[in-house]
C-alpha positions in Angstrom: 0.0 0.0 0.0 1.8 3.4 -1.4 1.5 6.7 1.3 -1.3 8.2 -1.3 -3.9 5.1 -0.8 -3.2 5.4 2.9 -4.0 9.1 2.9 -7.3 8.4 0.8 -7.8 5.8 3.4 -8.9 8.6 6.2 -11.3 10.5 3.8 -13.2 7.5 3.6 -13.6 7.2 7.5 -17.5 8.4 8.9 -18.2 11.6 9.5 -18.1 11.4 13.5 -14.2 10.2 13.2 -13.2 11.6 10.8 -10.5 14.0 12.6 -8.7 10.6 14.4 -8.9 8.6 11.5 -6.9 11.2 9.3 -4.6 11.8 11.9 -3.7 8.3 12.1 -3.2 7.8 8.4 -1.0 10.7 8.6 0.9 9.5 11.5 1.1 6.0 9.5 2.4 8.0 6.4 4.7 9.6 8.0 6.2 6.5 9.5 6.5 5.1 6.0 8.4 7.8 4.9 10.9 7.7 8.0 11.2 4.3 7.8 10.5 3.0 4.5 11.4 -0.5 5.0 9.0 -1.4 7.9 5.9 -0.9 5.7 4.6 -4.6 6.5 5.0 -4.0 10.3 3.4 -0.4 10.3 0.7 -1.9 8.2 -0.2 -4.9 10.0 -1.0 -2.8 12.9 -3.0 -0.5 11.0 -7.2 -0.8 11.2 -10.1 0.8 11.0 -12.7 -1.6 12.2 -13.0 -0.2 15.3 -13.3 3.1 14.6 -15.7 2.6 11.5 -17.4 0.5 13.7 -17.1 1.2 17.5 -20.5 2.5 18.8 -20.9 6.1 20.2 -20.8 6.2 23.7 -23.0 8.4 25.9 -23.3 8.8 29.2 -25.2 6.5 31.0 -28.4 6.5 31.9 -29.4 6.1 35.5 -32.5 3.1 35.5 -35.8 4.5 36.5 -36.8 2.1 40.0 -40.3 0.8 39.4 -42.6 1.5 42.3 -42.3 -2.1 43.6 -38.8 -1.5 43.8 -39.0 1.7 45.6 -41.2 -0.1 48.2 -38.4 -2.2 49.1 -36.4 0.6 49.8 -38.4 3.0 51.8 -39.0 1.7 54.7 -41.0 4.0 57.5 -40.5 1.8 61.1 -38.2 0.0 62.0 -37.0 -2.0 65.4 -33.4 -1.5 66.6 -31.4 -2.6 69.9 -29.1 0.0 71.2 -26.4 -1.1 73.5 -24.0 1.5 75.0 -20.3 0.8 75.0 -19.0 -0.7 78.3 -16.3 1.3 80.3 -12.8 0.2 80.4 -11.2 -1.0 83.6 -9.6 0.0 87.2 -5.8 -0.9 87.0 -4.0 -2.1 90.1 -0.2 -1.1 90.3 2.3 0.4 92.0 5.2 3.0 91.1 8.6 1.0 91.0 11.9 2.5 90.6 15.6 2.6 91.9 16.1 3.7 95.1 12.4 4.0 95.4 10.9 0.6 97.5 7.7 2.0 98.5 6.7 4.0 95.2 2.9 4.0 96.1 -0.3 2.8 93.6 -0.1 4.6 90.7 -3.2 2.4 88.7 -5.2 4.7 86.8 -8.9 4.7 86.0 -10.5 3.4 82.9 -12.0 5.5 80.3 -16.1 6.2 79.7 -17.8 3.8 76.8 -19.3 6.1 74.4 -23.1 6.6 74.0 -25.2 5.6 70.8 -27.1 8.6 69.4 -29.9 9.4 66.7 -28.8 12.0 64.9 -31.2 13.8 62.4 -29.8 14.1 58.3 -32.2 16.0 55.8 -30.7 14.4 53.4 -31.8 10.8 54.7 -35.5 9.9 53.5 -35.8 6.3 54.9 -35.0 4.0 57.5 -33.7 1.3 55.3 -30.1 2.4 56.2 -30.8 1.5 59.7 -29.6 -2.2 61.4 -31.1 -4.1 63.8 -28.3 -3.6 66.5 -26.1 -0.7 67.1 -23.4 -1.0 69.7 -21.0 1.3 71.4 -17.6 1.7 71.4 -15.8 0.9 74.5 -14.0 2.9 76.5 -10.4 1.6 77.3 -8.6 0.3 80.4 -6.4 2.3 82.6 -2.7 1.9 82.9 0.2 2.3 85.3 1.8 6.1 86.2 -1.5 7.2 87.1 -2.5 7.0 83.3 -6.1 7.3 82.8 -8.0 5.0 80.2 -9.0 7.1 76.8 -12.7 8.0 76.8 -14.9 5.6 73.7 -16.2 8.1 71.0 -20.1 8.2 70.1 -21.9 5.9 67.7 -24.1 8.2 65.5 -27.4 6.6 63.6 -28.3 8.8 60.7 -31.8 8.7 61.0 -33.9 10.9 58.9 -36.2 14.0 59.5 -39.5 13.3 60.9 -38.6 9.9 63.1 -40.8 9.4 66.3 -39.1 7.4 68.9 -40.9 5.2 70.5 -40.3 2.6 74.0 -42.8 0.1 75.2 -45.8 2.1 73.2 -44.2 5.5 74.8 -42.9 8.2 72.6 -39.6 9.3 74.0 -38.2 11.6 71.5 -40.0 13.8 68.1 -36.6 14.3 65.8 -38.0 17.1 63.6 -35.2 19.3 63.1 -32.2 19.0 61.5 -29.0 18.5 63.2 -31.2 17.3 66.6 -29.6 14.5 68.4 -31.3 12.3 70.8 -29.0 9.6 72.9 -30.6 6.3 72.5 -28.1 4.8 75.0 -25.9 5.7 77.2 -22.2 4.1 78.0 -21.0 2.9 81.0 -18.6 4.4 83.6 -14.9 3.8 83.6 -14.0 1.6 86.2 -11.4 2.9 89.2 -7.9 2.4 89.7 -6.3 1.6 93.0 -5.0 4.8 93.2 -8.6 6.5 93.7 -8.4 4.1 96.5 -5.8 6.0 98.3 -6.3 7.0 101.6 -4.6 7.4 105.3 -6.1 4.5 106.6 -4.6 2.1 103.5 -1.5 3.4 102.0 -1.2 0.7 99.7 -4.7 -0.3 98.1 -5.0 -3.7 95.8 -8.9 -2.3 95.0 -9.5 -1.7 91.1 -12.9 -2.0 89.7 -14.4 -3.3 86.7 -15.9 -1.0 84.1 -19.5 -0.8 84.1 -21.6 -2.2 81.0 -23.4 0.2 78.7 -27.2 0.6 78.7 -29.4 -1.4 76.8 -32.8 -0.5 75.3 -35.3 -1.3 72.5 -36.3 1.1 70.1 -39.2 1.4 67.7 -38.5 3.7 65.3 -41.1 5.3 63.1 -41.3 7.8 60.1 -43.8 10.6 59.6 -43.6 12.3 56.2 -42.8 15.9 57.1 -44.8 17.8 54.3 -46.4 21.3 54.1 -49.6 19.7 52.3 -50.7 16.1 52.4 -53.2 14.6 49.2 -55.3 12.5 50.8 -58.1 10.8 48.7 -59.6 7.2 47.5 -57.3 4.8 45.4 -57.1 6.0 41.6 -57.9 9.5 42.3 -55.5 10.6 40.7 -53.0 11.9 43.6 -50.1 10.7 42.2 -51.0 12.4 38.3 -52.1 15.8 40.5 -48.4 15.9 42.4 -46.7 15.5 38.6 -48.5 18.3 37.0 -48.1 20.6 40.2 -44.3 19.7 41.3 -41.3 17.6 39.8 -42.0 14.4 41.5 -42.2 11.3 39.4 -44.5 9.2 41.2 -45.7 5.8 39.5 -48.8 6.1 37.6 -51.0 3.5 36.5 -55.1 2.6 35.8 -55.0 0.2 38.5 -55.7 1.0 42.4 -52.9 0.9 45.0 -50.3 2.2 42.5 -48.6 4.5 44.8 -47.0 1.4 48.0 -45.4 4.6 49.7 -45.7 8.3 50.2 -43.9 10.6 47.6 -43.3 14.2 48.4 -42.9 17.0 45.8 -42.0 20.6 45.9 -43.7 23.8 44.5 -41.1 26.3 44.1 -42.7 29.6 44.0 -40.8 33.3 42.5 -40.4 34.8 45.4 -38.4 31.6 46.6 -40.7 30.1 48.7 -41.0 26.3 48.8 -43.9 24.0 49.3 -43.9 20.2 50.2 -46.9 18.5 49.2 -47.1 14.6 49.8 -48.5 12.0 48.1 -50.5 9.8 50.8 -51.3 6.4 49.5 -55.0 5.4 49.2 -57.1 5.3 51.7 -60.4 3.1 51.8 -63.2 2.8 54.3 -61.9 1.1 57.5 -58.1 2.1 56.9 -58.4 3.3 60.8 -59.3 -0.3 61.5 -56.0 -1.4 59.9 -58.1 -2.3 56.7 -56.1 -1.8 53.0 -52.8 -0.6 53.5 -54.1 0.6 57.1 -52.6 2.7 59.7 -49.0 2.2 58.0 -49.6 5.1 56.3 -52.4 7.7 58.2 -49.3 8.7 60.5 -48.0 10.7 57.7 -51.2 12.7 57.6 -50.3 14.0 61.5 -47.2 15.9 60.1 -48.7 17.8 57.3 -49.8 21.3 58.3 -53.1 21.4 55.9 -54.7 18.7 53.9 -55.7 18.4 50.2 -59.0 15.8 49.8 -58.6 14.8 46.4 -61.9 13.6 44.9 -62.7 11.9 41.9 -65.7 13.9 39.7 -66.2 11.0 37.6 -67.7 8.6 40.1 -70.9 8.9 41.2 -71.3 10.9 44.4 -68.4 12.4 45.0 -69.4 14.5 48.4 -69.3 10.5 49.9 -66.0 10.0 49.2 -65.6 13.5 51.2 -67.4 12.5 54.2 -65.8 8.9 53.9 -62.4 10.4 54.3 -63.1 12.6 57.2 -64.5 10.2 59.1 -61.6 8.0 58.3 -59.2 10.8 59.5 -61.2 11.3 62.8 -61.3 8.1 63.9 -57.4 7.9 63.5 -56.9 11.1 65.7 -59.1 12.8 67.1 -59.1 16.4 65.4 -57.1 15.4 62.4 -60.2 16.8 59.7 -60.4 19.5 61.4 -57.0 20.9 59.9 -57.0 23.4 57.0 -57.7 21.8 54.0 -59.4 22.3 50.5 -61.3 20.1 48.3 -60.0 19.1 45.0 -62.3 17.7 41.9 -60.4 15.8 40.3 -60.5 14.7 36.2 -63.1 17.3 35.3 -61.9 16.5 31.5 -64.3 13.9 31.5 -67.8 14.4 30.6 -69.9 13.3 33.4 -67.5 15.1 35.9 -69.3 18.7 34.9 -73.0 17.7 36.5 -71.2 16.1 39.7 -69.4 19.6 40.3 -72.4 21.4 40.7 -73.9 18.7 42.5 -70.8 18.8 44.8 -71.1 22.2 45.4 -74.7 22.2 46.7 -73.6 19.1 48.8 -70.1 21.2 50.3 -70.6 24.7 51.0 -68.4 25.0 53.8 -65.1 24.7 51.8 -63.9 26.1 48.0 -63.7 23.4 45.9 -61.0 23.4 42.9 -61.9 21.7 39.6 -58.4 20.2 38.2 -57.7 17.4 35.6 -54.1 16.3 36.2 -54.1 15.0 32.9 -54.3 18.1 30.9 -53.3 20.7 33.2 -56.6 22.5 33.2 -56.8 25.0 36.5 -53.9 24.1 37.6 -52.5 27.6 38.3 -55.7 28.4 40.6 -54.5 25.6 42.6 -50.9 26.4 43.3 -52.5 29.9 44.2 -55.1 28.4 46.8 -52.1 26.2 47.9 -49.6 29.5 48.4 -52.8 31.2 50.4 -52.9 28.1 52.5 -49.4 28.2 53.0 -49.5 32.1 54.6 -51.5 31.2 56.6 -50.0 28.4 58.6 -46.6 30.9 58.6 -48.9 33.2 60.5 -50.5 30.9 62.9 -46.2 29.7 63.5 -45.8 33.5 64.1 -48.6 33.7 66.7 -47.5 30.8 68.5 -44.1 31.6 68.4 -42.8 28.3 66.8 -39.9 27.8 63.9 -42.3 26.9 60.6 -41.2 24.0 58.7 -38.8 24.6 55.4 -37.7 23.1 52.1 
């Protein structure tokens, strides 16, 4: 092969490598002409297969979970053992040196075992990191000179915001700030040298004591979605259609009931900065309070969120039922809970027969504005966010009055 077919050889190379592949036939070509008796050896490592052929590579795509997946992976109670790390031990010696026979104890104590703490991280949304058992670090023994034992650092449990702790049925601790710690355990005391033990009566004490063992206790831990606005409606409402068109949330969505397994939370962001959390409560059907459907598991995420959104669907018959169904579901969970701020949303008013249930609807509810959406085509949607955004001022005001921090994205 002459230095002009191997020139002609990169013009022929596609379009997308082009630039390497006449570089390299001129780097060949120039080798020929340095070295013009190595042509068979320059040649015989000379291809373009793979760049003629290699595929274009992109970056990779991250894999979408489906909602069965993400159901393994959020998990919202979990059960944990804490044990505190033991203290290290008492030493019993005495100072020894030339010309020194009675030198005196000199055993030092043994350092503290450390303590196991729940620690609150916004950027944790699930328990699923969380282990059955979590133990201490211990502290270690004492030692001779009157050396004292190092103290065991702290075991810190990411937990995330939102977690109720719970002992024998008891709640013990409400993490719902960021950065709050809480110690689950604590560890046990370092144990005494026989120097402590010194004294005029005994001059030379042969006392040291053991550490002592960490505490032990059981933990139930337990999330609660901490959201501005929680969606609470009937299976195949369309909750989980509403939070895509308001928010960037990605919920599964599907024509079959019991789509959403667990809660999803989107935010509103707003021009003037402000952020709104609205979750996604899985469906609720008559007798949830009694453990019924996906049950209880899932109504404790209502008691976090500041005002409720009853999402209705217009295209079933009676929707002012489903209303009163929901509230009573709501009440018997906790006593009070309907009585939060809320607004009624009438859901897939695209649909033909959802028109004559509105107006029914509103002769059945008068108490409450209701808001005609259709998640599917984004009709009334903007009336919405602004109903949401008046909702919203007014729970920073009632923080205000009471003189509490208000919850923020």
């Amino acid at each position: 092969m002459s230095i002009r077919q191997i020139l002609s050889l990169g013009k022929q190379i596609p379009l997308q490598t082009s630039v390497e592949g006449v570089w390299l036939c001129q780097h060949v070509a120039c080798n020929l002409l340095a070295y013009p008796h190595a042509n068979s050896t320059l040649l015989r490592n000379f291809t373009t297969s793979c760049s003629k052929y290699a595929k274009a590579r992109g970056l990779r795509k991250k894999r979408e979970l489906s909602e069965k997946k993400q159901t393994r992976y959020f998990v919202d109670q979990r059960r944990i053992s804490v044990i505190g790390g033991a203290g290290g031990n008492g030493t019993c010696t005495f100072h020894s040196e030339p010309r020194k026979e009675f030198g005196g104890p000199d055993g030092g104590n043994g350092g503290d075992g450390g303590h196991v703490i729940l620690k609150v991280a916004q950027q944790i949304k699930s328990l699923s990191s969380t282990v059955s058992v979590y133990r201490g670090n211990n502290g270690e023994s004492g030692g001779n000179k009157n050396c004292y034992g190092k103290n065991a650092a702290n075991t810190y449990v990411m937990v995330p915001l939102g977690t109720v702790v719970k002992e024998d049925g008891k709640i013990v601790a409400d993490l719902s700030t960021h950065g709050e710690e809480y110690v689950a355990s604590y560890g046990g005391l370092g144990g005494k040298g026989n120097r402590f033990f010194l004294s005029n009566e005994n001059r030379a004490p042969t006392t040291a004591t053991p550490g002592e063992p960490g505490q032990q206790r059981v933990l139930q831990l337990e999330l609660r979605t901490m959201a501005h606005a929680g969606m609470v409606g009937f299976p195949n409402a369309g909750k989980s259609s509403l939070l895509q068109a308001i928010s960037n949330a990605r919920p599964a969505v599907a024509d079959y009931p019991f789509t959403t397994l667990n809660p999803h939370v989107g935010v509103i962001q707003y021009r003037d900065f402000e952020q709104i959390a609205v979750a996604d409560i899985p469906g609720i059907i008559r007798g949830a309070h009694r453990n019924k459907g996906l049950g209880v598991s899932f109504l404790r995420h209502i008691e976090r969120c500041r005002f409720l959104l009853f999402v209705l669907d217009l295209s079933t018959p009676e929707p002012w039922q489903q209303l009163a169904d929901l509230k009573y579901e709501l009440e018997q969970y906790e006593r009070g809970l309907s009585e939060r701020p809320f607004c009624v949303i009438g859901n897939k008013i695209d649909l033909p027969e959802s028109k004559t249930n509105l107006v029914l609807l509103r002769e059945k509810v008068r108490q409450s504005a209701i808001i005609p959406v259709s998640a599917l085509t984004g009709a009334n949607v903007e009336e919405l966010l602004m109903h949401l955004r008046e909702l919203y001022d007014g729970y920073l005001e009632s923080t205000q009055i009471e003189g509490s921090i208000p919850v923020k994205w």
